[in-house]
C-alpha positions in Angstrom: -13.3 -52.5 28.3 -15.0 -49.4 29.6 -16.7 -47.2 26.7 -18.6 -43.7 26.9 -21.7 -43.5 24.9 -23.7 -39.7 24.4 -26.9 -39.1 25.0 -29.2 -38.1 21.9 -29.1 -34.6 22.2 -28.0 -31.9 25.0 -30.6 -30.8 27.2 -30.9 -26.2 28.4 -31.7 -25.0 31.2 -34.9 -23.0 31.4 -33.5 -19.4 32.1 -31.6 -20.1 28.9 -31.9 -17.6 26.2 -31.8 -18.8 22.5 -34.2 -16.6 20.3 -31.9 -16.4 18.1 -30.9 -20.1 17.0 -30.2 -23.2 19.5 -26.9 -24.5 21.0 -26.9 -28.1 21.6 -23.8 -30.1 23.5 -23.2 -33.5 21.8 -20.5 -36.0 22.7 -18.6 -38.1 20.2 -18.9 -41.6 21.0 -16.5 -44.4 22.6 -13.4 -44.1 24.2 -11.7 -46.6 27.0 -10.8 -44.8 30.5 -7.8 -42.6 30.5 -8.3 -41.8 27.3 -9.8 -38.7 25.4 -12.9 -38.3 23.9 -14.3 -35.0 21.9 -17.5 -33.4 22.2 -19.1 -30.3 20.3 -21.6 -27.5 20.5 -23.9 -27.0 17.9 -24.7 -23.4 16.8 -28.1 -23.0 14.5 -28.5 -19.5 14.2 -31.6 -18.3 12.3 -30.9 -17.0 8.8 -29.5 -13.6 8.2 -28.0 -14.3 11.7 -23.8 -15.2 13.0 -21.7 -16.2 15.2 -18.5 -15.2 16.1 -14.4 -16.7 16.4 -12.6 -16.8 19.3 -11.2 -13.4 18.3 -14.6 -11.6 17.3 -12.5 -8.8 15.4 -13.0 -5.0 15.3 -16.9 -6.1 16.8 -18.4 -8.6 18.5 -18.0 -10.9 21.2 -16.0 -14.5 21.4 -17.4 -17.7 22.7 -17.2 -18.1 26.9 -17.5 -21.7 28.7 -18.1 -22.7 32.2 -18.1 -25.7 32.6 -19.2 -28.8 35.4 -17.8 -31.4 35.4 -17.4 -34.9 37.0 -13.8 -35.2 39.5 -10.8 -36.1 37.6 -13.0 -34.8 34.0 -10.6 -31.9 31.8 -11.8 -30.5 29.1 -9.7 -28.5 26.4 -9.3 -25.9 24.5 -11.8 -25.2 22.4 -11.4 -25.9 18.2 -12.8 -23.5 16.1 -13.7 -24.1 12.2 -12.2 -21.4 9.7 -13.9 -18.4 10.1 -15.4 -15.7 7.5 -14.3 -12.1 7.1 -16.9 -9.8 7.4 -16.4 -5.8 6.9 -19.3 -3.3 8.1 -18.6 0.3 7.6 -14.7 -0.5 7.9 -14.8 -2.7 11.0 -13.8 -6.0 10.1 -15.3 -8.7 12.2 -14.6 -13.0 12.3 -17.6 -14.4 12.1 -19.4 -17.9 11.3 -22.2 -18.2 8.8 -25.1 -20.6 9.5 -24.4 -23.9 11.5 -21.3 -24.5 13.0 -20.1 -26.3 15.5 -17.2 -25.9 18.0 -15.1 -29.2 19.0 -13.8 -29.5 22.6 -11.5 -32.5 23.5 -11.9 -33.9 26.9 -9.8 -36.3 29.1 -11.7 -39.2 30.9 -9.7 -40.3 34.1 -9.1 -44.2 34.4 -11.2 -44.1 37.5 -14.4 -44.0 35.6 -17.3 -47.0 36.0 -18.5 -49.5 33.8 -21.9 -48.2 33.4 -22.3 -45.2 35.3 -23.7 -42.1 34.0 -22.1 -39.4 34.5 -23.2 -35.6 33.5 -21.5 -32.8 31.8 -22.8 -29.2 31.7 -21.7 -26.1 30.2 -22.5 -22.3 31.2 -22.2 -21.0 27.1 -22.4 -17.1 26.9 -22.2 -16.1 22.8 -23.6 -13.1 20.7 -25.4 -13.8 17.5 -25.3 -10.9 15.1 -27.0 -9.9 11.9 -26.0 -7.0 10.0 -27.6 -4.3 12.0 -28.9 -5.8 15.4 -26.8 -7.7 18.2 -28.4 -10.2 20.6 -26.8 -11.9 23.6 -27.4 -15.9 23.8 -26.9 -17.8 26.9 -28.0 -21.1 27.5 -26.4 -24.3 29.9 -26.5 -26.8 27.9 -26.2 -30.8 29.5 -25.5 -34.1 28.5 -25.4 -37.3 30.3 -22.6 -39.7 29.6 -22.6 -43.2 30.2 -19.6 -45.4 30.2 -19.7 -48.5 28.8 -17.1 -51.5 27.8 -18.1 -51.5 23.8 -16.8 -49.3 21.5 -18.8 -47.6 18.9 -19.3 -44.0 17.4 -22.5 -42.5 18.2 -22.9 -39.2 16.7 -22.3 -39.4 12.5 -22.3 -35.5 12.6 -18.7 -35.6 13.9 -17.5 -36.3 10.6 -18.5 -33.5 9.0 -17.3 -31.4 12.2 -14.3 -32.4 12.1 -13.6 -31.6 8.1 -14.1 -28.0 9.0 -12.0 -27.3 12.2 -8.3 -25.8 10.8 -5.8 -28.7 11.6 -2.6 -27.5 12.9 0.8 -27.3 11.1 3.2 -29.4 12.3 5.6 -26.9 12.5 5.7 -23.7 14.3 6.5 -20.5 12.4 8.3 -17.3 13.4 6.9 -13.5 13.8 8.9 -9.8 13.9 7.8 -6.6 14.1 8.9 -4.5 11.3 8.0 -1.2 9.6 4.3 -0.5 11.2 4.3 -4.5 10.7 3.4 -8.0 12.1 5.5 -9.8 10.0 5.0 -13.8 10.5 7.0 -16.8 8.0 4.3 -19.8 8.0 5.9 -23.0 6.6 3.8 -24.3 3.5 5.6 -26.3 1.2 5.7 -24.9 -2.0 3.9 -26.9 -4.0 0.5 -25.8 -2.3 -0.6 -22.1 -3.5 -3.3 -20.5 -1.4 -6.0 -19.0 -3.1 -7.6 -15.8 -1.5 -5.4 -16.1 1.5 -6.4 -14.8 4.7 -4.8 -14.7 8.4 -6.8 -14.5 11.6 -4.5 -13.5 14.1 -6.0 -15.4 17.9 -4.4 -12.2 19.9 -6.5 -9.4 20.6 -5.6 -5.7 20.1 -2.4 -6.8 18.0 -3.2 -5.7 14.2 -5.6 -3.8 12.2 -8.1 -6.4 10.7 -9.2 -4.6 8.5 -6.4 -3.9 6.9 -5.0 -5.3 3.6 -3.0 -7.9 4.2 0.3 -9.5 2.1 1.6 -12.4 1.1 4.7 -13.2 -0.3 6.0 -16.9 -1.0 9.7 -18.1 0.3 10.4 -21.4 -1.1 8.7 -23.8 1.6 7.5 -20.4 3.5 4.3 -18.1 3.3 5.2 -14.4 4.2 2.4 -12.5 6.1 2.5 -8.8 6.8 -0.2 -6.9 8.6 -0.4 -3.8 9.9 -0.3 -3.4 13.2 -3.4 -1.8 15.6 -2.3 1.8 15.7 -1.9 2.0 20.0 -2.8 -1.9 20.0 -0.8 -4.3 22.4 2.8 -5.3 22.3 2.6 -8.8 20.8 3.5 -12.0 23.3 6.2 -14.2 22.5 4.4 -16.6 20.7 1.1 -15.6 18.0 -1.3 -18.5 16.9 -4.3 -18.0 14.6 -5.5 -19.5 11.5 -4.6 -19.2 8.0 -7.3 -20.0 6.0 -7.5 -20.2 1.5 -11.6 -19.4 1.8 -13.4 -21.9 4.2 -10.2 -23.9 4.2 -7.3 -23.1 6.6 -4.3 -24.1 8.6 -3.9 -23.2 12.5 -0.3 -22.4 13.0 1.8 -20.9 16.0 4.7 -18.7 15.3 7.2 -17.8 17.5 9.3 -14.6 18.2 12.3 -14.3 15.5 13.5 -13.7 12.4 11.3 -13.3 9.3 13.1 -13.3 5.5 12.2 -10.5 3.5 11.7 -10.7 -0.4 9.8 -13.4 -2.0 7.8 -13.6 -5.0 3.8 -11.9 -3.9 1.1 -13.9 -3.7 -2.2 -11.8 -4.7 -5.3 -12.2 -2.5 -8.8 -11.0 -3.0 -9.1 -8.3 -5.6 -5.3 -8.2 -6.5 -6.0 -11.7 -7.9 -7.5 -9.0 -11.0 -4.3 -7.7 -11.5 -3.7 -6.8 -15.7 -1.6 -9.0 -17.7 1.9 -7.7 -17.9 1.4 -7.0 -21.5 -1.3 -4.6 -20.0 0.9 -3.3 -17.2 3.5 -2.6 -19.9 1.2 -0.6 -22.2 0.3 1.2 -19.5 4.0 2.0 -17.9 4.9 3.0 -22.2 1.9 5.3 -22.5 2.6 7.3 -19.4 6.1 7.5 -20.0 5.6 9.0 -23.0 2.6 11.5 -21.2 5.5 12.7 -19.1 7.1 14.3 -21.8 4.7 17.2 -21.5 5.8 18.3 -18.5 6.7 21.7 -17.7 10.1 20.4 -16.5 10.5 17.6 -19.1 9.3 19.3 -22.5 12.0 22.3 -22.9 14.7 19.8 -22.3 13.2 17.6 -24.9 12.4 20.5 -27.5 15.1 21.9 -27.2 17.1 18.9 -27.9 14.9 17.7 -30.8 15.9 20.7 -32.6 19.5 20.9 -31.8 19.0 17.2 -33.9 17.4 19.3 -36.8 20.4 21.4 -37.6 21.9 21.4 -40.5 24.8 19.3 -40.6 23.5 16.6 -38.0 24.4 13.4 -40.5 22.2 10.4 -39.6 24.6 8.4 -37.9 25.1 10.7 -35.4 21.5 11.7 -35.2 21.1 7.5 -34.1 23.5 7.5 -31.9 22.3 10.8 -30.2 19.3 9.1 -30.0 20.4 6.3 -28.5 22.4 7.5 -26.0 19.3 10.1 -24.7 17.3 6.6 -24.4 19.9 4.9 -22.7 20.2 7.6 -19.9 16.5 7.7 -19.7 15.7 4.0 -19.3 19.2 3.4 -17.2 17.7 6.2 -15.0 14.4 4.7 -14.0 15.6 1.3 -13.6 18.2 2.6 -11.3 14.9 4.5 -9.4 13.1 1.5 -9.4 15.7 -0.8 -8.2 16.1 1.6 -4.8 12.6 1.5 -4.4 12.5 -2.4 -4.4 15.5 -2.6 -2.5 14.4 0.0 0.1 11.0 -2.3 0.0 12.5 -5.5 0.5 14.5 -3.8 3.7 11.0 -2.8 5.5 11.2 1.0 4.4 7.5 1.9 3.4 8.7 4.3 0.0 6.7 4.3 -2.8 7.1 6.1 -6.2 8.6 9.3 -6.2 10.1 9.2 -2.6 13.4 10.9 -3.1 10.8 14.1 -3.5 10.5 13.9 0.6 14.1 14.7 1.3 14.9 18.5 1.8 18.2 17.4 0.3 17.4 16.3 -2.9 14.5 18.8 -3.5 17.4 21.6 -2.8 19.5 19.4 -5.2 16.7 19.6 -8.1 16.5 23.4 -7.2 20.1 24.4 -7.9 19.6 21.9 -11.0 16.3 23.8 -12.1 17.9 27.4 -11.9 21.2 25.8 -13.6 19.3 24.7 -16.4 17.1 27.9 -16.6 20.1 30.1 -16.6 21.5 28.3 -19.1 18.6 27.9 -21.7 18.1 31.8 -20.6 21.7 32.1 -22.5 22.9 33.4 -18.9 26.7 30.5 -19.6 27.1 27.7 -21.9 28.2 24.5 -20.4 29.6 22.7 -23.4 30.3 19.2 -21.9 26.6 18.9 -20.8 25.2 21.6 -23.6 20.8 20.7 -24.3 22.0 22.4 -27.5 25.3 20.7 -28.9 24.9 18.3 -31.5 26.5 15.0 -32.5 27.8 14.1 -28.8 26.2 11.0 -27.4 27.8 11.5 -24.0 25.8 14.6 -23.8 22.8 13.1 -25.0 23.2 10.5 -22.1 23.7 12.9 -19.5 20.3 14.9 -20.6 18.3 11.6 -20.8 19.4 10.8 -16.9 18.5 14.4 -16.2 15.0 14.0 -17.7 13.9 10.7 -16.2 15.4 12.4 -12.8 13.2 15.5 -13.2 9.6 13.7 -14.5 9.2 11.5 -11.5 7.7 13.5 -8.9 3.9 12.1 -10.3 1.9 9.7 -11.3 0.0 10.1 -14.0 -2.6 8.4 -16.4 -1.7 4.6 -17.5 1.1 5.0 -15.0 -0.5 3.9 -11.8 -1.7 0.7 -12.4 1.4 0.2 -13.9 3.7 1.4 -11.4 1.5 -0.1 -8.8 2.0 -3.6 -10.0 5.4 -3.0 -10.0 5.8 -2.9 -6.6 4.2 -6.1 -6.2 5.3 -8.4 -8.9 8.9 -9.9 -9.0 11.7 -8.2 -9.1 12.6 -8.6 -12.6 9.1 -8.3 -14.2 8.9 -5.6 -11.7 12.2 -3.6 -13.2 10.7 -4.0 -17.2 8.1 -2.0 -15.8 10.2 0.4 -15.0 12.4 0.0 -17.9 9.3 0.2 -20.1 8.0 3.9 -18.2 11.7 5.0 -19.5 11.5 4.1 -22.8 8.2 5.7 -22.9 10.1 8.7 -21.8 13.1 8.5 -24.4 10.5 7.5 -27.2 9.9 11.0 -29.2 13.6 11.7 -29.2 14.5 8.2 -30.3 11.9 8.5 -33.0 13.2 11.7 -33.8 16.7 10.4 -34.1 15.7 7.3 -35.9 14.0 8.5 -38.5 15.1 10.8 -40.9 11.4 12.1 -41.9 10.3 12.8 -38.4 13.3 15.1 -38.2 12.5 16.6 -41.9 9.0 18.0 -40.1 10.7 19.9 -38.0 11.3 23.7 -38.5 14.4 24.4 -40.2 17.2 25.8 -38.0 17.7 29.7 -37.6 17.7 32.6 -35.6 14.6 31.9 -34.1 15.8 28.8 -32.0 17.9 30.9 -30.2 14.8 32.9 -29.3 12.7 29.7 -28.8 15.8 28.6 -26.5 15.0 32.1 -24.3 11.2 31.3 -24.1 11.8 27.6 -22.7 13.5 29.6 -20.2 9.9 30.2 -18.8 8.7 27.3 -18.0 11.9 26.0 -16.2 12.0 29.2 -14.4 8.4 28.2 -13.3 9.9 24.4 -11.9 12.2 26.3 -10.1 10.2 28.5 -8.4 7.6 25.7 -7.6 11.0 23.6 -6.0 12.0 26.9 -4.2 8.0 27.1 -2.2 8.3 23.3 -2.0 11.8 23.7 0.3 9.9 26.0 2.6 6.8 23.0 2.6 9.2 20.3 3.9 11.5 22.5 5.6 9.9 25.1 7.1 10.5 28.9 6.0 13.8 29.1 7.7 15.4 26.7 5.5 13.7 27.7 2.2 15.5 31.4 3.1 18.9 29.4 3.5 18.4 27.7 0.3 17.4 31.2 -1.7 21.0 32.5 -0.3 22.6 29.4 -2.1 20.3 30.0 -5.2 21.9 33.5 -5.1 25.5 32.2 -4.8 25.0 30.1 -7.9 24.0 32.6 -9.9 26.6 35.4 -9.8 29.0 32.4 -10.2 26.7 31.6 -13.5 26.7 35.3 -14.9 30.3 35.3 -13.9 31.3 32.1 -15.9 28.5 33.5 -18.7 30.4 36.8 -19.0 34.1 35.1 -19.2 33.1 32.9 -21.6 31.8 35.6 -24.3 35.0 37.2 -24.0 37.1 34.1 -24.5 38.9 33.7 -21.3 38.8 30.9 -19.0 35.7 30.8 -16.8 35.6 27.7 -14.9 37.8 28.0 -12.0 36.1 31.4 -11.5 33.1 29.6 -10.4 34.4 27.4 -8.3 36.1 30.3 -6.3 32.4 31.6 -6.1 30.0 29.2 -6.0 32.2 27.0 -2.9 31.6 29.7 0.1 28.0 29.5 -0.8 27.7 25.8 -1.0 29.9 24.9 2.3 27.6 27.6 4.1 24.6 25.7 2.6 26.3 22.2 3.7 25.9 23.7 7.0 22.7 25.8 7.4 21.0 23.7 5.9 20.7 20.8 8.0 20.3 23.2 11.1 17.8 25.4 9.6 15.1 22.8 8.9 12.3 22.5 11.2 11.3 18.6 11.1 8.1 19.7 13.1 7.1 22.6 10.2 3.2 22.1 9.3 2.7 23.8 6.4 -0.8 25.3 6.2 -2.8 24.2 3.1 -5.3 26.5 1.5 -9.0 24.8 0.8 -12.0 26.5 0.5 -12.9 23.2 1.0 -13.4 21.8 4.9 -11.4 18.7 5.2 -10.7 16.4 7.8 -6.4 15.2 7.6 -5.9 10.8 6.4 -6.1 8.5 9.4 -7.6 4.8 9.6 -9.4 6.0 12.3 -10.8 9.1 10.7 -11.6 7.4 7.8 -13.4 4.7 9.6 -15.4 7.3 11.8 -16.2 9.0 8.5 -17.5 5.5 6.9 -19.4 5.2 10.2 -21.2 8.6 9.8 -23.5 6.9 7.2 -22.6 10.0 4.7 -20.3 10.0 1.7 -16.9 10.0 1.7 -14.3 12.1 -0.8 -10.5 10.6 0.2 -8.0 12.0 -1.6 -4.0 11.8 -1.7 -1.8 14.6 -2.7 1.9 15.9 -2.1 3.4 19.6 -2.8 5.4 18.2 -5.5 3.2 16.8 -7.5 2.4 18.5 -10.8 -0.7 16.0 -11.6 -2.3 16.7 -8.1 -2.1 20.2 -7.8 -4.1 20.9 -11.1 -6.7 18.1 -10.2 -6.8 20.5 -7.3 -7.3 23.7 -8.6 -9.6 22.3 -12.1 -11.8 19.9 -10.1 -11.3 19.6 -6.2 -10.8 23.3 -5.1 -13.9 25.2 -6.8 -17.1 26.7 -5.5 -19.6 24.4 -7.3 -17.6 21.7 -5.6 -18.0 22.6 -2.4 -21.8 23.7 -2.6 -22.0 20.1 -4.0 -20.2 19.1 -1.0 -22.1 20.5 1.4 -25.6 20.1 0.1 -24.8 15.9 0.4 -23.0 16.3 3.3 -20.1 14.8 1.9 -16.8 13.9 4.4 -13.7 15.8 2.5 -10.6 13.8 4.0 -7.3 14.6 2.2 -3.9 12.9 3.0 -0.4 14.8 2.6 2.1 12.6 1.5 4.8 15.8 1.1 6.8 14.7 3.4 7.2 10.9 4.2 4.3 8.6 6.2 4.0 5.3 6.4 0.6 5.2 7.2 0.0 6.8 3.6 2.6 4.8 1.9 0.5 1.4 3.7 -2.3 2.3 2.3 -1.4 3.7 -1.1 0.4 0.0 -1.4 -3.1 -1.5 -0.6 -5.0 0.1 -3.2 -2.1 -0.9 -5.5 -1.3 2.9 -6.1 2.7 3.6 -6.1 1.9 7.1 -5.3 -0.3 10.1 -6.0 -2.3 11.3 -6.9 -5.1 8.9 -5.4 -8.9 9.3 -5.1 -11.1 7.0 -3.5 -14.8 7.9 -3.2 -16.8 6.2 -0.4 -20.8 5.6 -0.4 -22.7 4.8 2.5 -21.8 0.9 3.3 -19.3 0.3 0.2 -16.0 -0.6 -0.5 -15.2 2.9 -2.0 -14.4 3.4 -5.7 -11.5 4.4 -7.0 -11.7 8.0 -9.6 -9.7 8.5 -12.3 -6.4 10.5 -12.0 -7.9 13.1 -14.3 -10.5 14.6 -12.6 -13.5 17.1 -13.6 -15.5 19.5 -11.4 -18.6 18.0 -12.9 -16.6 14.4 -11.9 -17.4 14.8 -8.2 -20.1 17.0 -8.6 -22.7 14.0 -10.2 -21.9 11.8 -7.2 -21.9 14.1 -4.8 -26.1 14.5 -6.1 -26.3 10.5 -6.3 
């Protein structure tokens, strides 16, 4: 029998180049002609020093081979061991630690001779790297084989090799493109759970590495989405990489087709911190309940607490009243965050407070807004959905979905963790969060219904809630004014104007049905012959009034640069501090963090002194890129502020911020 033996170690050219570390080519062992045999180059780079994958990453440069060899020798593909993530100022790069060693299988032709020598050379071309200086290696590297008729194994390293290259799956996977998304299903039976998963994808210029990646787990299958390389390459029909569990790791191919959505999420790196769900749920309570302070929220609740006070109100119906409002709230935001999953689990990129983007149902909120202002303003009374009538649970219910309906637009403090999680925990735990935001919501006016002494501390009825009904009248008027500006920020100003002429329609029918009721007739039908030719012509106008393309301006005194991955990665790159924040017209929490904290002189002269990047992302009107990377940061939606230092990770601020907040790091 014919058996190939290795030399002791691979020999380099002179003109080789290795200042860096040493390469060294080293063959297995034995093998019989026809047969395979597997050799290996040894990188030792110095310390402080890497090499790189196949796929180097956002940096870098892969491995290149030339190699000689004897007639009728074929050498393989090359097999890489699981490679590290490494991120430099937001460029993510694949990279290999210390020693490692790259296997190449080789195929021996049956013609080969007992004991000939036979030699192998390779032309190797790599970059070693640390994390500031790049230096080309090259080097050709030899080794003499001699075949001989007894088989033994040579080289004891080989072992250890081999234990680190990824071993393929024995079953190929399948990939879409979906939502900004490479989407690929990876069979892994389901009693293995991967722990800080990771997917290097082999294909260059396909994602965006250094993007957040998730996992979701199917049964048998593992769920990958990654974002895809904003202008990268249309992905071939089949993708192959390696997915690793730290220096651990699978290589898998995957081929063009359908991926199942859904699944229960698997977290990875930092997600792995997530709170308890007792925490979550404290936190989704508390900001419920911080909504109620709302411009938009607190008349309806006042107003409704004292209607509970009257005299009269036994406590029976004061628990069912109760009841009912809490009902309507929680049904509400369950309802809202069951579309939002659903929507989720169908590839749309929505986050919390979404229905906020659509013209439609921000002029829906509008007419709502002036409704209820009119009404509280003692303009009509509408007694089978009356924020004043007592004793009537169906009303009750009604106002409770109206008041989870009109506190969404924001996030607030305890909420985003909360809400957060929610969108990436199961579906069921992930609708108790939502169930426990609404109960946060409906808790004062369940309280208040419950128990007879809260309702004892409240002033006792008379003349003066009428008046107090008037003054409540303010702050809704202020809501819809803010919803009327916020048409002409989706819109544009054309549509906002179309909008107003509705506005106007509903309220002559209002004062019309207002005027009929205090003398006693029937006032209904009246407004119905009103109010219909102005809401056909807005069922019309509207839609061909608004200007998809409308950038509204936004006033800063503060010089900012608009969200991208690319900006914000130039802006890492700079070397100077960065201030990312996320905002939206609608939101009530953002716009006074804006005008407190963000948008004030002593900010900006702060700014400026440190040299501090100002990048500011609009989520008004709907972006995935935003929504992406709100989800990655486990924010459901804004406000969101992220500071940045010179080679960091970034921080993320409080959503209550103080001038003297980003003043003090802007001075670090």
């Amino acid at each position: 029998m014919l058996l190939i033996g290795s030399l002791a170690h691979a020999q380099s050219l002179p003109e080789a180049k290795m200042d860096r570390g040493s390469a060294e080519l080293v063959f297995e062992g034995t093998t019989r002609p026809g047969s395979s045999v597997m050799a290996a180059i040894d990188f030792k780079p110095v310390e402080g020093w890497h090499g790189y994958w196949s796929n180097p990453g956002d940096a870098g440069q892969g491995l290149m081979l030339s190699w000689n060899l004897p007639e009728g020798w074929k050498a393989g593909a090359p097999q890489f061991p699981v490679p590290q993530k490494l991120l430099v100022a937001n460029l993510m790069n694949h990279v290999f630690e210390g020693e490692h060693a790259v296997l190449i299988p080789f195929e021996i032709p049956p013609s080969a001779k007992v004991g000939e020598s036979y030699p192998v050379s390779v032309r190797a071309d790599w970059l070693t790297c640390s994390d500031t200086l790049c230096v080309p290696q090259w080097a050709t590297l030899r080794a003499v084989v001699r075949v001989s008729d007894k088989a033994e194994v040579t080289e004891p390293r080989f072992a250890k090799w081999r234990a680190a290259i990824a071993p393929p799956l024995d079953q190929a996977g399948r990939f879409e493109t979906r939502a900004g998304n490479l989407r690929i299903a990876i069979p892994l039976p389901a009693a293995m759970e991967p722990a800080a998963p990771h997917v290097f994808i082999e294909q260059v210029r396909i994602v965006d590495y250094a993007a957040s990646q998730s996992f979701y787990r199917d049964g048998d299958t593992i769920i990958v989405e990654i974002p895809l390389k904003e202008g990268g390459d249309e992905p071939p029909p089949i993708i192959s990489g390696i997915f690793s569990f730290g220096e651990f790791g699978f290589r898998f191919e995957a081929e063009a087709g359908e991926v199942p959505t859904g699944g229960v999420r698997i977290m990875a790196g930092s997600e792995s911190e997530t709170p308890s769900l007792w925490v979550l749920l404290f936190g989704a309570l508390a900001g419920g309940l911080l909504l109620n302070i709302m411009p938009c929220v607190f008349p309806i609740l006042s107003i409704k607490a004292l209607a509970l006070a009257r005299a009269g109100e036994s406590q029976a119906q004061a628990r069912r009243e109760g009841i009912a409002y809490t009902a309507g709230v929680v049904l509400a935001c369950v309802g809202l965050g069951a579309l939002i999953l659903a929507l989720r689990a169908a590839g749309e990129q929505v986050g919390w407070a979404f229905q906020l983007q659509n013209p439609g149902v921000v002029v829906a909120l509008m007419l709502l807004a002036v409704a209820i202002t009119a009404n509280f303003a003692g303009v009509f009374e509408l007694p089978s959905l009356s924020f004043t009538r007592k004793g009537a649970p169906a009303s009750a219910f009604a106002t409770g979905l109206l008041a989870a309906f009109v506190a969404t637009p924001c996030t607030g403090p305890f909420m985003a963790v909360a809400l957060g999680a929610a969108l990436l925990l199961p579906p069921l735990e992930a609708l108790v969060l939502f169930a426990a935001l609404g109960f946060g919501l409906a808790l004062p006016f369940l309280l208040i219904g419950l128990v007879p002494r809260l309702r004892a501390m409240l002033p006792k009825p008379g003349p003066w809630m009428e008046r107090f009904r008037k003054a409540m009248a303010f702050p809704m008027g202020l809501t819809a004014l803010a919803l009327i500006w916020l048409t002409a920020r989706l819109g544009g100003k054309g549509f906002a104007l179309v909008a107003l002429v509705v506005v106007v329609g509903l309220m002559i029918a209002l004062m019309v049905v207002g005027r009929l009721q205090r003398s006693g007739k029937m006032a209904w039908p009246a407004f119905g012959l009103i109010a219909a030719p102005f809401l056909i012509f807005g069922l019309f106008a509207l839609p061909a009034s608004y200007d998809a393309n409308a950038q509204a301006s936004r006033d800063t005194i503060i010089e900012t640069v608009p969200f991208s991955r690319d900006a914000l990665a130039d802006a890492r790159a700079s070397g100077q501090p960065v201030f990312l924040w996320f905002t939206a017209d609608w939101c009530v929490t953002c716009k006074v963090n804006e005008s407190v904290a963000i948008e004030r002189e002593v900010t900006r002269e702060a700014f400026e002194r440190a040299g501090v990047v100002a990048m500011v992302g609009d989520w008004t009107r709907p972006d995935p890129e935003i929504t992406t990377f709100l989800n990655e940061q486990g924010a459901a939606g804004v406000p969101l502020y992220l500071w940045y230092e010179p080679g960091t990770d970034g921080e993320q601020l409080p959503q209550v911020l103080t001038s003297d907040m980003l003043v003090e790091r802007a001075k670090r």
